[in-house]
SEPAKOL-814271 format. One record per residue (C-alpha): residue number from 1; residue in three letters; chain; x negated, y negated, z. Coordinates in Angstrom, 2 decimals. Each point is the difference from the previous one (the first is absolute). Layout:
residues N
{rec NUM, ALA, A, {X, Y, Z}},
...
This chain:
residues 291
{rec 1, UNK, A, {0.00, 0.00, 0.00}},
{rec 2, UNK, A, {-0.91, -3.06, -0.56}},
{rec 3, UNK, A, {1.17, -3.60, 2.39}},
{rec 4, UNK, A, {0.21, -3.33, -2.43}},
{rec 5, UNK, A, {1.91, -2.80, 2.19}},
{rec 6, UNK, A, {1.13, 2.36, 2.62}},
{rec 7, UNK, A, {1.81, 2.31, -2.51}},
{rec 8, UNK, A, {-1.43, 3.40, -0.79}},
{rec 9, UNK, A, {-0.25, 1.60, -3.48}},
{rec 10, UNK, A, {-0.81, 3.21, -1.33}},
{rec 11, UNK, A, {-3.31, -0.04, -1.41}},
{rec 12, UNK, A, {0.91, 0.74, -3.52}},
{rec 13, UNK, A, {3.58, -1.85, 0.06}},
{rec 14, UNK, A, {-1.57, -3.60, -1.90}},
{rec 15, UNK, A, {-0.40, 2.37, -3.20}},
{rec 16, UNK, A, {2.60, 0.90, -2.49}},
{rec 17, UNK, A, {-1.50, 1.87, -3.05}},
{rec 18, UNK, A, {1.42, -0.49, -2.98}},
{rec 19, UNK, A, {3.04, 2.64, -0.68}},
{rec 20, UNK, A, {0.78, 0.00, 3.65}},
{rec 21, UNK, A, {3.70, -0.95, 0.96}},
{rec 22, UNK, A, {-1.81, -3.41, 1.79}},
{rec 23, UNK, A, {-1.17, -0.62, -3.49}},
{rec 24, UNK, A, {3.62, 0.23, -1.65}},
{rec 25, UNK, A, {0.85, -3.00, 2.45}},
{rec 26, UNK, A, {0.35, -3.44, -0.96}},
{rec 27, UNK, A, {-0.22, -1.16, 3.67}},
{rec 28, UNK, A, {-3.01, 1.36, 0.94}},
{rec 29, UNK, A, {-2.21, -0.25, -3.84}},
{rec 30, UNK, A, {1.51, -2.17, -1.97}},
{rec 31, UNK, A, {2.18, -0.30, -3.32}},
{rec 32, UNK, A, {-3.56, 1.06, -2.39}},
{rec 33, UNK, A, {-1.22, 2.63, 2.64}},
{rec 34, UNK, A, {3.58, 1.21, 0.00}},
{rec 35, UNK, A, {0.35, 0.75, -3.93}},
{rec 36, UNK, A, {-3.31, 1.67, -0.21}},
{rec 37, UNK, A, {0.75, 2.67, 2.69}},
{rec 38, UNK, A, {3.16, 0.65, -2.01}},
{rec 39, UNK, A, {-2.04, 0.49, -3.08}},
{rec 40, UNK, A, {-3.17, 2.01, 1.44}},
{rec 41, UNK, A, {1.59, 3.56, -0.23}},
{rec 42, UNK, A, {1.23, -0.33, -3.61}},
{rec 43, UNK, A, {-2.90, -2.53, -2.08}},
{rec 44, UNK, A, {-3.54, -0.74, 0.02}},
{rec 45, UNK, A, {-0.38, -2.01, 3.74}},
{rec 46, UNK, A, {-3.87, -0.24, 1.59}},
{rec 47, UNK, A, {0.05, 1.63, 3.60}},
{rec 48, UNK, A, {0.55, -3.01, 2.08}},
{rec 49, UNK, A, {1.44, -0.72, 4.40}},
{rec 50, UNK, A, {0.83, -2.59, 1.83}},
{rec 51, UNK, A, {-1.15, -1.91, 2.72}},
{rec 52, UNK, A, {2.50, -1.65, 2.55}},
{rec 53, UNK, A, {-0.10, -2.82, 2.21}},
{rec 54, UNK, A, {1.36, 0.32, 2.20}},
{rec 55, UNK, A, {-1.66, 2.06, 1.88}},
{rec 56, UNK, A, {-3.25, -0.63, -1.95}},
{rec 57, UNK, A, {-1.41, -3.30, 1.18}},
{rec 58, UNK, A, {-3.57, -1.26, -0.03}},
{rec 59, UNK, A, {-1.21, -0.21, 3.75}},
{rec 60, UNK, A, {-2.60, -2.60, 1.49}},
{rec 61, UNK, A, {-3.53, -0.26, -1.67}},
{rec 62, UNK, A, {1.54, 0.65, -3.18}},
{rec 63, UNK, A, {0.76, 3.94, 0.89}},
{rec 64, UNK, A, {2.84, 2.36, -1.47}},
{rec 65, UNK, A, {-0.84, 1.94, 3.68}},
{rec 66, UNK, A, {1.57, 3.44, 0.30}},
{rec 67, UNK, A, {1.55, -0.75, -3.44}},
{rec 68, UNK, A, {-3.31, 0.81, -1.49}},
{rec 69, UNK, A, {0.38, 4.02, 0.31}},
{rec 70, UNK, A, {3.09, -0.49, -1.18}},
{rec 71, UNK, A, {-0.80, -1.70, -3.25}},
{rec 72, UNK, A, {-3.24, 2.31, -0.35}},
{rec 73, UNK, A, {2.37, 2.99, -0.07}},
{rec 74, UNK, A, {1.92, -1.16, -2.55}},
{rec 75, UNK, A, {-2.60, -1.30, -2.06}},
{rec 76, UNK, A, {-1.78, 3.29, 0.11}},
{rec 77, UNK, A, {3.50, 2.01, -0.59}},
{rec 78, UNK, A, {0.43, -2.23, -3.10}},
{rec 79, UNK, A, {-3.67, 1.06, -1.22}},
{rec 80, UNK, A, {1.29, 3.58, 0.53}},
{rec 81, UNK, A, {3.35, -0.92, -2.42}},
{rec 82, UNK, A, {-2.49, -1.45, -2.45}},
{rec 83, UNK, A, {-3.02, 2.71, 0.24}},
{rec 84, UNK, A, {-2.02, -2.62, 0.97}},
{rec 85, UNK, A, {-2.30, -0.12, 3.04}},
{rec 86, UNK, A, {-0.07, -4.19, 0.00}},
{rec 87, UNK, A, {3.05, -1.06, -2.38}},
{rec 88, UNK, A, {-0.39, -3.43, -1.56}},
{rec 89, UNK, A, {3.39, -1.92, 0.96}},
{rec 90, UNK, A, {2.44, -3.11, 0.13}},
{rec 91, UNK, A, {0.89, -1.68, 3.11}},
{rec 92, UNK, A, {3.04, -1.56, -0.75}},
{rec 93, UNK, A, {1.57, -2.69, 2.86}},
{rec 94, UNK, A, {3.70, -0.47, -0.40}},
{rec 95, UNK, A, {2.73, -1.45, 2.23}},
{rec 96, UNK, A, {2.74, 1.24, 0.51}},
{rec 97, UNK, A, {1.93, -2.17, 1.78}},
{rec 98, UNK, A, {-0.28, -3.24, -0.03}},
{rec 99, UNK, A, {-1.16, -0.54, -3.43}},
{rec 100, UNK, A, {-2.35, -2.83, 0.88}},
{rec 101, UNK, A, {-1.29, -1.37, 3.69}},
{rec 102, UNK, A, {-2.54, -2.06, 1.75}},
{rec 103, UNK, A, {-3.36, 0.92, -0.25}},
{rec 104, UNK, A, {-3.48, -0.78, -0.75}},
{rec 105, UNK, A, {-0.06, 1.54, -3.65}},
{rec 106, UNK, A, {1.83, -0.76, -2.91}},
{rec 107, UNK, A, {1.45, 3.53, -1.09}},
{rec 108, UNK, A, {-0.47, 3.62, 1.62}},
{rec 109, UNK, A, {-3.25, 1.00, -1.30}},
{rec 110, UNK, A, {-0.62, 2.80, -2.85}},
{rec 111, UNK, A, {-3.14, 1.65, 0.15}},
{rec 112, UNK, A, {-1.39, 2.61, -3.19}},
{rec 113, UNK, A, {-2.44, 2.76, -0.17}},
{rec 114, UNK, A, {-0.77, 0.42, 3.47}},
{rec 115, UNK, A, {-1.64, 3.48, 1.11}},
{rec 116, UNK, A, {-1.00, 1.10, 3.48}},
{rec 117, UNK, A, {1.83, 0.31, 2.97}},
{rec 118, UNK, A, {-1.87, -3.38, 1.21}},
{rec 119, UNK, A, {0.67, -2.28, -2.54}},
{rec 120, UNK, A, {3.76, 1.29, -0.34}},
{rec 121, UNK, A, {0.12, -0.51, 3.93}},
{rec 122, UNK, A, {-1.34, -3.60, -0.39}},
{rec 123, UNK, A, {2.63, -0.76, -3.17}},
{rec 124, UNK, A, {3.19, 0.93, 2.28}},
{rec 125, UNK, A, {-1.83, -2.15, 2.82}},
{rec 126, UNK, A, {0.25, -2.80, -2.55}},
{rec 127, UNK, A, {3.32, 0.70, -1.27}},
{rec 128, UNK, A, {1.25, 0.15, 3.94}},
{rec 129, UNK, A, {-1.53, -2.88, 1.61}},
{rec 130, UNK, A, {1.50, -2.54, -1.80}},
{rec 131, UNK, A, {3.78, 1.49, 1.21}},
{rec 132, UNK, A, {-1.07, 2.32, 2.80}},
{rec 133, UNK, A, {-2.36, -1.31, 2.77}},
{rec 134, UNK, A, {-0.20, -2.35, 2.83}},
{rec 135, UNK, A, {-0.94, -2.66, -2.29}},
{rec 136, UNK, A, {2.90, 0.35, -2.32}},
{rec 137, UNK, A, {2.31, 0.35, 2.85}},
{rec 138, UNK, A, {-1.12, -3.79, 1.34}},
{rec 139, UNK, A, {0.29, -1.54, -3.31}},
{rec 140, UNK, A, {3.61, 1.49, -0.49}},
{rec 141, UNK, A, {1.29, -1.10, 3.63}},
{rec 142, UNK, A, {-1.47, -3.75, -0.75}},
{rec 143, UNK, A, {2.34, 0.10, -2.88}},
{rec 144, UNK, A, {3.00, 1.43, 1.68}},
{rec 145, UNK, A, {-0.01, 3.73, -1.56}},
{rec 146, UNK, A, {1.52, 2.48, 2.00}},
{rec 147, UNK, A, {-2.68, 3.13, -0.08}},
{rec 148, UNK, A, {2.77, 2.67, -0.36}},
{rec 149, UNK, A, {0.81, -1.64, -4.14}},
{rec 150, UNK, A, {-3.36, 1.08, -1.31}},
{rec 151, UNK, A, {-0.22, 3.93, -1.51}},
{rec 152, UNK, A, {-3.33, 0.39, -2.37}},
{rec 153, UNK, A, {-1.05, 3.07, -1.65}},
{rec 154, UNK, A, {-3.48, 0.32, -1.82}},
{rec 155, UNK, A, {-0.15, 2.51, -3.09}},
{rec 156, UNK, A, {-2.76, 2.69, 0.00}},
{rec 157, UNK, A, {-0.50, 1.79, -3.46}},
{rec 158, UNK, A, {-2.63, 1.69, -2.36}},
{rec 159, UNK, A, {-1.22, -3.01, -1.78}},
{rec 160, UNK, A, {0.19, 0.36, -4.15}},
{rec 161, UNK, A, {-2.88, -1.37, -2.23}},
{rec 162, UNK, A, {2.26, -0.51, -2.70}},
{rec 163, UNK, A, {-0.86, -0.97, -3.22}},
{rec 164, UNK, A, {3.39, -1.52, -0.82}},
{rec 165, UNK, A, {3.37, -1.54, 1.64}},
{rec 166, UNK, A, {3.08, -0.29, -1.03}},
{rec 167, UNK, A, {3.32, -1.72, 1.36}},
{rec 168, UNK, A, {3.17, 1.32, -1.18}},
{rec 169, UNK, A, {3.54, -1.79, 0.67}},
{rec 170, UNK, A, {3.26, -0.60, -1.68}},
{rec 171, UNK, A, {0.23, -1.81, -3.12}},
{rec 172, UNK, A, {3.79, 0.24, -0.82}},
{rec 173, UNK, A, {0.79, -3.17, 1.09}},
{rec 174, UNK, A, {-2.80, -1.62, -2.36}},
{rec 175, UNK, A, {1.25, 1.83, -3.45}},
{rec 176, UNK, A, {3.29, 0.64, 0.96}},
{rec 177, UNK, A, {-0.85, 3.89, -0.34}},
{rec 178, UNK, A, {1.12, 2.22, 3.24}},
{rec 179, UNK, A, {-2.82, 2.23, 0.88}},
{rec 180, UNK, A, {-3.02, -1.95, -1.93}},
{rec 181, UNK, A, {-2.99, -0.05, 2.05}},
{rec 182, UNK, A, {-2.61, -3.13, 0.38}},
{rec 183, UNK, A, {-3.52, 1.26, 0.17}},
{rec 184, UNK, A, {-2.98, -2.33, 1.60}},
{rec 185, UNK, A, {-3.25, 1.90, -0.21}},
{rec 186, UNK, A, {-3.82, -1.07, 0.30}},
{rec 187, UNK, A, {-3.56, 1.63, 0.82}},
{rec 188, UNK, A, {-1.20, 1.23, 2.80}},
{rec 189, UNK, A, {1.22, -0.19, 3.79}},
{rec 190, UNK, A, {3.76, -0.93, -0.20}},
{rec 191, UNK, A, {1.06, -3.64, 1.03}},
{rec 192, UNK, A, {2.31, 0.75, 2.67}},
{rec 193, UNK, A, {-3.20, 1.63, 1.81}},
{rec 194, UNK, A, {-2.44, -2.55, -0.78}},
{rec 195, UNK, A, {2.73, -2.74, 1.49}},
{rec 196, UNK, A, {-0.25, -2.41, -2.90}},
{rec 197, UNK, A, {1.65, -0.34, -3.43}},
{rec 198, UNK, A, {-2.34, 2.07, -2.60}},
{rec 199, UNK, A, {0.05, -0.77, -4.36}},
{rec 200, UNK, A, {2.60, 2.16, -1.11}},
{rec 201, UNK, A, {1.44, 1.08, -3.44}},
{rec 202, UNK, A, {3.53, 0.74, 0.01}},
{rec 203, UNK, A, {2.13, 2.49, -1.62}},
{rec 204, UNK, A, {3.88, 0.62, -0.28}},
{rec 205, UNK, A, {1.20, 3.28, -0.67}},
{rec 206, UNK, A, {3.06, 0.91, -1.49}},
{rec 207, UNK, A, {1.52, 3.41, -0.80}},
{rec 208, UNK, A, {-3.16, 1.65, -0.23}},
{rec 209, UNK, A, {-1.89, -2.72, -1.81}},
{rec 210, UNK, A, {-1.79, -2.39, 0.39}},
{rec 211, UNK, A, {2.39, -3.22, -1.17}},
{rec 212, UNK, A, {-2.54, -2.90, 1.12}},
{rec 213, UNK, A, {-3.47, -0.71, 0.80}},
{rec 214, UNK, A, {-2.42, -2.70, 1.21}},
{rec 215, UNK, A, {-3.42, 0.19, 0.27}},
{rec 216, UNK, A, {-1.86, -1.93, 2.73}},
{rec 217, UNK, A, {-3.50, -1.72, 0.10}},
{rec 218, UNK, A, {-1.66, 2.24, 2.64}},
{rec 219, UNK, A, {-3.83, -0.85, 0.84}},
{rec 220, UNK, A, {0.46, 1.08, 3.65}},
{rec 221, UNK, A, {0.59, 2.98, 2.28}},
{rec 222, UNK, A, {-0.12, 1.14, 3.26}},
{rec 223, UNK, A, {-1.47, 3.30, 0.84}},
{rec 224, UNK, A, {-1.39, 2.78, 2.69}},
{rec 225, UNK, A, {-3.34, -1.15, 1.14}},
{rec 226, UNK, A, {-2.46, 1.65, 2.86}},
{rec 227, UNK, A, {2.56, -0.24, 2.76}},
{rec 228, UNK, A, {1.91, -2.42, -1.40}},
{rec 229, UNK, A, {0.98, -1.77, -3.23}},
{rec 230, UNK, A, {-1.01, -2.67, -2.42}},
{rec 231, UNK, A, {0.60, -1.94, -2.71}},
{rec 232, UNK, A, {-0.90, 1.17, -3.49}},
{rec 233, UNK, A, {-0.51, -1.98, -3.47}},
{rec 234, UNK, A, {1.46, 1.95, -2.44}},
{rec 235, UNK, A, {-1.88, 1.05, -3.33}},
{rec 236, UNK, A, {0.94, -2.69, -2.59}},
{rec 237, UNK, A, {1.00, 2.85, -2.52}},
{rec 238, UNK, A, {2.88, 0.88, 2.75}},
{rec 239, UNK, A, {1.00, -3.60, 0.93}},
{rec 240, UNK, A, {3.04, 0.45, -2.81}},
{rec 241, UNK, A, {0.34, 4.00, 0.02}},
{rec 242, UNK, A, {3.00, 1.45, 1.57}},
{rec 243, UNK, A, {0.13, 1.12, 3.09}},
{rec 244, UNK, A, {1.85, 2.64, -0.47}},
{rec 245, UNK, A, {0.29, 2.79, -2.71}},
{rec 246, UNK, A, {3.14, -0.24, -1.39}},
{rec 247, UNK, A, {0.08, 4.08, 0.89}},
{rec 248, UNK, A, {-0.92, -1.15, 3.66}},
{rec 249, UNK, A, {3.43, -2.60, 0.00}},
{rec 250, UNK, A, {2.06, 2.64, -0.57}},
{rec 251, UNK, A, {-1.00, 2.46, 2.30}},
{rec 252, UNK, A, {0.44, -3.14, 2.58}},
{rec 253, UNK, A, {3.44, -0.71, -1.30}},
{rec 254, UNK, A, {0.98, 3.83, 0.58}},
{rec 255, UNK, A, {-1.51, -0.41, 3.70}},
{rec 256, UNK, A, {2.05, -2.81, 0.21}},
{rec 257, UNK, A, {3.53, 1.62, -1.18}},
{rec 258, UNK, A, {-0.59, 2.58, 2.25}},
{rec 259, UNK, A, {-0.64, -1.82, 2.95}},
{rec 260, UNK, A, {3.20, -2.04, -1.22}},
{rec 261, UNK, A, {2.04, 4.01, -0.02}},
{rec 262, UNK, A, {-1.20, 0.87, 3.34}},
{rec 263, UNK, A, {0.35, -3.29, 2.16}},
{rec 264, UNK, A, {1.54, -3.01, -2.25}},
{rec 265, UNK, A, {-1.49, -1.90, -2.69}},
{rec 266, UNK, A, {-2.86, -1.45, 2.25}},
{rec 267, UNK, A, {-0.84, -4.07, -0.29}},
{rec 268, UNK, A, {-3.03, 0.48, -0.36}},
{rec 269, UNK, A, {-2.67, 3.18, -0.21}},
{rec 270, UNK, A, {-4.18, -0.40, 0.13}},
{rec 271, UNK, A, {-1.73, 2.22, -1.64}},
{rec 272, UNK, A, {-3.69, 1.16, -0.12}},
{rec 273, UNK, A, {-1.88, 2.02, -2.43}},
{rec 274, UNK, A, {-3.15, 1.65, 0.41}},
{rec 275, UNK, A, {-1.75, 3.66, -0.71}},
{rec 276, UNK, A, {2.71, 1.37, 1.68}},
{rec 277, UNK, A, {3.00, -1.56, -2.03}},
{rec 278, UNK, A, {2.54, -1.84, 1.72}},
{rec 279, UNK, A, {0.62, -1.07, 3.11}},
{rec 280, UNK, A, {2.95, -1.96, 1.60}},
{rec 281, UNK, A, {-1.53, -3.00, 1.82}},
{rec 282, UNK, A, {2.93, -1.78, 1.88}},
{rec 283, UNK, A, {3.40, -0.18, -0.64}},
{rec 284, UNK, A, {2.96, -2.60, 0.34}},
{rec 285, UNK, A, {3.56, 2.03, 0.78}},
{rec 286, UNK, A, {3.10, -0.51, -1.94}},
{rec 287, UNK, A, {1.61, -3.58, 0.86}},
{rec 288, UNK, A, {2.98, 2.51, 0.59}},
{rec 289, UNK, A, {-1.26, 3.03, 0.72}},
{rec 290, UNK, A, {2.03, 3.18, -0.02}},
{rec 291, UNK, A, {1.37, 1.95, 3.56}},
């Protein structure tokens, strides 16, 4: 057991592992978190659990205390998942509830390619502290925040050195077509990772075809670097090429229409590709999604 604030937890009750009924809850993960545990059985989702705070919190000196095991057990159970003794991953922080609230940093922090149980243990420190510590606390109460308002979960999964992205969403309402798709697609690490918009070419498909295309300037990229990433000038011969094969956009746009059978037509799907093919990234649920 574990005592945070004079409650005691279970030492393993902060992590929710992707698949797990926690997982499938809104309340506790998030909307994004939410849809990808409903996808993970059925299409191509990277290994991935949460972190909860509460009852993680960062504790004086800048410690995650008897959290530490905790997140070490995980980490190394994930490595097992991924038959990998040191996975590289993403540290995702998200809140849950409220969407936005005091603190010293301007978003929840996203770190990429991190390996090692110490450098993953010093990312969640990062993500916490800002939301969950002493320090946090103080700044909240000088602004009149109840504590009990704030729920944040941080987003542990095998990282992907992909060599493209993609965005997919609904393009009906643009061409007056039900069931056309919008593509966005670019090199390298995918946008919504990297935090920032990324050049993009875009792409609407339309009964299996692909109706319209645009093809953007792209001299930069983001990708994997030793344990982290950086920025990458694209080859001048590739600063008009296409993304993405045409071949490739359809095998996204299936993906898509079958994520759209099993859940809803989603508003909005990211999608990696690397050695391994596809991978769903993050997605945004049906506005109305189905019971």
């Amino acid at each position: 057991m574990i005592r945070v604030a004079g409650t005691e937890f279970d030492a393993d009750e902060g992590i929710h592992w992707l698949g797990t009924p926690a997982s499938l809850d809104r309340a506790i993960v998030g909307e994004g978190i939410a849809c990808l545990a409903r996808l993970r059985d059925a299409f191509p989702v990277a290994p991935a659990f949460c972190v909860s705070a509460p009852p993680f919190e960062v504790f004086p000196r800048g410690v995650l205390g008897p959290w530490r095991d905790t997140l070490s057990r995980a980490y190394h159970r994930l490595g097992e998942v991924c038959g990998l003794y040191a996975p590289s991953v993403e540290v995702r922080s998200l809140l849950v509830e409220p969407p936005s609230v005091p603190s010293w940093v301007g978003r929840p922090w996203t770190f990429l390619n991190v390996s090692g149980e110490e450098a993953v243990g010093q990312a969640v420190t990062e993500c916490l502290a800002p939301f969950f510590s002493d320090r946090a606390r103080a700044l909240r109460r000088r602004y009149g925040w109840p504590e009990s308002v704030v729920r944040e979960v941080i987003f542990i999964r095998r990282f992907n050195d992909s060599r493209i992205w993609a965005t997919l969403s609904p393009a009906g309402a643009l061409t007056g077509r039900p069931g056309d798709i919008k593509v966005r697609a670019g090199w390298g690490l995918h946008e919504q990772s990297v935090g920032h918009p990324l050049p993009a070419d875009e792409f609407i498909v339309s009964a299996r075809r692909v109706a319209r295309s645009r093809i953007a300037l792209k001299k930069d990229a983001v990708v994997a670097d030793i344990g982290g990433v950086q920025e990458f000038r694209v080859p001048s011969t590739l600063h008009r090429a296409a993304a993405v094969p045409e071949p490739l956009i359809h095998q996204m746009a299936d993906l898509y229409h079958a994520v759209a059978a099993h859940m809803g037509e989603p508003a909005g799907l990211d999608l990696v590709a690397g050695e391994a093919g596809l991978e769903i990234l993050w997605c945004e649920p049906p506005e109305d999604p189905p019971p």
